[in-house]
N, C-alpha and C positions, 0 to 999 in steps of 0.2 A: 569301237565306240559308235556310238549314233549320232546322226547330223540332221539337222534340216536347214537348206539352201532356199535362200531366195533372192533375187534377184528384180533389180529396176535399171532397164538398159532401153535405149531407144529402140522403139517397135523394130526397126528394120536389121536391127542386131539382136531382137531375143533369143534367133535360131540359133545364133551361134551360143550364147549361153547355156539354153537348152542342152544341144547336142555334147558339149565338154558334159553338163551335167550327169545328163544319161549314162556315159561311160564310167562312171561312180555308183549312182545314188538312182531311185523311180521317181518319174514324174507324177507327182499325185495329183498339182493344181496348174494353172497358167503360174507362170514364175514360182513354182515351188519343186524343189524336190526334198526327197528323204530316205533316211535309209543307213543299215551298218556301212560301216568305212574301215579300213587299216588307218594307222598313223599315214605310213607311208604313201598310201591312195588320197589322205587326206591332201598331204605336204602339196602331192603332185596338183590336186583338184586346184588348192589354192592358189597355187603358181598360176595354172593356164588361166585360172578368171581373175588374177591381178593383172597380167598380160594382156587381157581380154576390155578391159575396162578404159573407157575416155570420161575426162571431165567432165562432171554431173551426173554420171553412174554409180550405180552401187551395189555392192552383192551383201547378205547376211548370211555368216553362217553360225548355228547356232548349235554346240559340243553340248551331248554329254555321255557320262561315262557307258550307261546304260540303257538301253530301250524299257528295262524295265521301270525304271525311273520316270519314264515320261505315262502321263497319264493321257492319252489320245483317242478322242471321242469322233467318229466316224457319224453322217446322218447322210443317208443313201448308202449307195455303191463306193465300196472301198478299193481306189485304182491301185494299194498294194497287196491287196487279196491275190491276186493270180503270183505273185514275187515271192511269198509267203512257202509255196509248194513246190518250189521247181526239184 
């Protein structure tokens, strides 16, 4: 499936958001990422950023079945052009 993450955590915690993200999904924006998932990588992602989370934080993540489903308009440099070809 395809996800895209985002995230609003206190400046001094976004690293750590970030970093759990990364091992998932590409950082395309400041607080975004996106990207195919497994179920199973999903379950996991989920857990460590529920875990990750204190009062008045918040993550979004938003499923769907498909990448081809979403209709995603890029203007500039696309940071998951290089992800694309590995």
């Amino acid at each position: 499936m395809y996800v895209v993450m985002v995230y609003d955590l206190e400046a001094e915690r976004t690293q750590r958001a970030l970093k759990i993200g990364r091992r998932y999904l590409t950082h395309v924006q400041n607080s975004v990422l996106e990207g195919e998932i497994s179920e199973g990588d999903l379950t996991q992602l989920k857990n460590e950023i529920d875990d990750l989370l204190k009062p008045g934080e918040s993550t979004i993540i938003y499923e769907l079945s498909s990448d081809t489903l979403l209709n995603r308009t890029v203007y500039g440099d696309d940071p998951t052009e290089d992800q694309r070809f590995l």
